[in-house]
Structure formats: C-alpha cells, structure tokens
N, C-alpha and C positions, 0 to 999 in steps of 0.2 A: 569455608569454601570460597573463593576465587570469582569474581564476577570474570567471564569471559569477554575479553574485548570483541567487536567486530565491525565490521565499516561498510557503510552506506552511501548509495548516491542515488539522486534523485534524476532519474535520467529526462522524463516524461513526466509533468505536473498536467491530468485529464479534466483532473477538477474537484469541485467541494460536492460530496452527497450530501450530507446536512452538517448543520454548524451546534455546540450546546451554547448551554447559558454561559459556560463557563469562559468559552473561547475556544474550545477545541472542537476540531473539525475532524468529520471521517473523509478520507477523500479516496480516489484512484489515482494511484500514481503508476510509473513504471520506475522498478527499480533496481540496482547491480547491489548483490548483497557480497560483502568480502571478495569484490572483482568477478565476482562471475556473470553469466548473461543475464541482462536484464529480465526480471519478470512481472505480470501487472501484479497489484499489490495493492490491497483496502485494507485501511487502519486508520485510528485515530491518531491525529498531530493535536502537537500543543503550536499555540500559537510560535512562529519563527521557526517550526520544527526542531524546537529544541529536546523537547524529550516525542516520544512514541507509544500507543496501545500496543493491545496484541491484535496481530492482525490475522490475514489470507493473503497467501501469496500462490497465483499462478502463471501455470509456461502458458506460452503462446495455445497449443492447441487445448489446455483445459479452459482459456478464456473464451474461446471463440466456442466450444461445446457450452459453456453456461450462456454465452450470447444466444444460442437456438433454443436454450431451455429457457429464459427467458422469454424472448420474442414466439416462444410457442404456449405460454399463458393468455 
C-alpha cells in the first residue's frame, strides 16, 4: 500500500500548549491542508516541524463552539 502524499501550510503559528521531554510540542496552528481553506489545527510537531502527531482539525465555526464550551467551565 502507497503512502498518500499530501501538502501542508502553516498559515497561523497561535502558539505552544505544552512542550515533552522529547522536544515535541503540541501547538495551535491554522492550517491549508492540500490547498484548501485554512483550519485551526492541534497536533504534536517535532521540533522544525519536520515530521507531525495525529491531530484535530477544525473550521472556523466548530472552533469558536469549543471556545463557548470552554469558557463556559
């Protein structure tokens, strides 16, 4: 089986949630995944972003519904 290629851009770097031992960081970014609109996006980076976890990726209106469910804890 075929590893699928596919392309990424980092449009919006928000910031580091937390950092491991390791060097890898979970962060918030916003991001265009194979050219299409950007979405916010939390996953672990390896240091330089050179490889990636698995992450969560959301559109605009499911970030902003987890922002009220947050701020409503």
């Amino acid at each position: 089986m075929e590893k699928s290629e596919f392309k990424y851009e980092i449009v919006n770097q928000y910031g580091v949630i937390s950092q491991s031992s390791t060097g890898w960081t979970k962060e918030l970014n916003k991001i265009s995944w194979n050219g299409g609109n950007p979405k916010y996006d939390i996953r672990d980076w390896a240091p330089e972003h050179q490889k990636m976890g698995k992450g969560v990726t959301l559109t605009d209106d499911e970030f902003e519904a987890l922002k009220k469910l947050i701020n409503g804890i």
